[in-house]
C-alpha positions in Angstrom: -6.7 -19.3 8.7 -6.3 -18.2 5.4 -3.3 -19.8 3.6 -1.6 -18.6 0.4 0.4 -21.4 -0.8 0.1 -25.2 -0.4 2.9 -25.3 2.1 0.9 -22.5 3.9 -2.6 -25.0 4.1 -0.1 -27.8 5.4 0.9 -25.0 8.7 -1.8 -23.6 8.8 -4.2 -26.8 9.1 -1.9 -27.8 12.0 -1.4 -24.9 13.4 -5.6 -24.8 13.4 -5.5 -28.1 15.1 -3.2 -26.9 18.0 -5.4 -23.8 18.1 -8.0 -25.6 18.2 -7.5 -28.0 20.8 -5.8 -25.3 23.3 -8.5 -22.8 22.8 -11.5 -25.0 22.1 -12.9 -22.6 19.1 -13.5 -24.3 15.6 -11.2 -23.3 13.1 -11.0 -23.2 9.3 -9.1 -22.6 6.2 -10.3 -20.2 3.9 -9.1 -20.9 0.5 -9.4 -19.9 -2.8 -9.3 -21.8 -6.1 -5.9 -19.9 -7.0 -4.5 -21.6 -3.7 -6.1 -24.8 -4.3 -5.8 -25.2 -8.4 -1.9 -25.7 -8.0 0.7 -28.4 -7.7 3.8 -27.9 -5.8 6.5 -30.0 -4.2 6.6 -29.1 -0.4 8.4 -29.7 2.5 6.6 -31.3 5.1 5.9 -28.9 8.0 7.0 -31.3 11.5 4.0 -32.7 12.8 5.6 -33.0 15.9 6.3 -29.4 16.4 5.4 -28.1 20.1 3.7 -25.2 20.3 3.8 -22.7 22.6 1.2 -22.4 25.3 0.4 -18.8 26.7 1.6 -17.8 29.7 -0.3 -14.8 29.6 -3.5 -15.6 30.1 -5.9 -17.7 32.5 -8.3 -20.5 31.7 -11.3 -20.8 33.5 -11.2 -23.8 36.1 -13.7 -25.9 33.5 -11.7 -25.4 30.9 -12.9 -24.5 27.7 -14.4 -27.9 25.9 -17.9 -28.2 24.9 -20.6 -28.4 27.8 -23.4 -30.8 27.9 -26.9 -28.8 28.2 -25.5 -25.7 28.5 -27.6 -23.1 27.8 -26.8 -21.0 24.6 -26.1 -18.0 26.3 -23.6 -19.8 28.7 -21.9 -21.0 25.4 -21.4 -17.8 24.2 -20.4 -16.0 27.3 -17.4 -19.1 27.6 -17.0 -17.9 23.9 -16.9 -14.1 24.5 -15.0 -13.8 27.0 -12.7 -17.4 27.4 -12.6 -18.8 24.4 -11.5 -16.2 22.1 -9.0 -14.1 24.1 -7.1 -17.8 24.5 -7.2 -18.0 20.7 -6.0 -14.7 20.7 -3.6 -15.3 23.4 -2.3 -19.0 21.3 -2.0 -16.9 18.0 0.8 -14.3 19.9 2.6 -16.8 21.7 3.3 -18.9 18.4 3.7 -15.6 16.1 1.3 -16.6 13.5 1.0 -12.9 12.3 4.6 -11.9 11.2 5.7 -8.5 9.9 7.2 -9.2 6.5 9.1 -5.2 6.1 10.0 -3.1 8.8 11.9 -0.1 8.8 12.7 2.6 11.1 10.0 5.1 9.7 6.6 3.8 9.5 4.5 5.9 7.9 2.4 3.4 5.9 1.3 -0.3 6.9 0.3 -2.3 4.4 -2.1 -5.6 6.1 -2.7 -8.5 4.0 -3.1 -12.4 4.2 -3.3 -15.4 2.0 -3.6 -14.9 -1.4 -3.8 -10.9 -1.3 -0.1 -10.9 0.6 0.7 -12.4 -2.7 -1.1 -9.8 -5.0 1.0 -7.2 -2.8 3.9 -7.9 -2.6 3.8 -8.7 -6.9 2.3 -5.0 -7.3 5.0 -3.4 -4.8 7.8 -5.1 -7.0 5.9 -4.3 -10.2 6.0 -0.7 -9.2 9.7 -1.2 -8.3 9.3 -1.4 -4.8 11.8 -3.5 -3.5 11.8 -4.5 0.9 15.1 -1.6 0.6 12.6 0.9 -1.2 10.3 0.3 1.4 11.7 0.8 4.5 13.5 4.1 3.7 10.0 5.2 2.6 8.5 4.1 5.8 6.0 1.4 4.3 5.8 -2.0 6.2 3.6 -5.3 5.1 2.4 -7.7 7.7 0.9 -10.7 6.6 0.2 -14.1 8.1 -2.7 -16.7 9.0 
């Protein structure tokens, strides 16, 4: 996860948890020290929010916990080919990736996370590129975790 704000590493962290815990992968934040040398007043993301769990995909009847003295390339078959496609799987049913401008005519996409979405989005406007401008000239940004 790579937050760009210090609300962002508040969702993001429990977002990682929940992520975590369905898919059984580690998780981390990658931030910088522009994200981190701030202070801000936040609102508090709910720590009782419910994610959604994916109905489009299948565990494997073990689940997909650690194993005791499993051998390493047992480990990363379950990672390969389980663990990952449920992260995958968690991500999409909880839209952690969100398309920021969308217009009819996409002609240019414009992928970015954390900080960089931020970088973006300043140069877009500095070059007087507003989410109107944009769309009528077919350029989208997605950004997210």
């Amino acid at each position: 996860m790579y937050p760009a704000t210090i609300a962002e590493i508040l969702e993001f962290g429990l977002f990682g948890w929940a992520l975590s815990r369905y898919s059984g992968s580690y998780v981390g934040l990658k931030c910088i020290t522009d994200t981190l040398d701030l202070s801000a007043s936040v609102e508090l993301p709910d720590v009782n929010r419910r994610y959604q769990i994916p109905t489009d995909i299948e565990l494997p009847a073990g689940g997909l916990s650690l194993r005791k003295n499993q051998p390493p390339l047992a480990d990363e078959e379950l990672l390969i080919n389980s663990r990952l496609p449920a992260a995958t799987a968690f991500a999409r049913a909880n839209a952690i990736d969100r398309v920021v401008i969308d217009g009819e005519r996409r002609e240019l996409s414009i992928i970015s996370a954390g900080k960089a979405f931020l970088d973006v989005r300043q140069a877009l406007a500095d070059l007087g590129l507003d989410e109107a401008t944009c769309r009528r000239l077919g350029s989208g940004s997605t950004s997210r975790g």
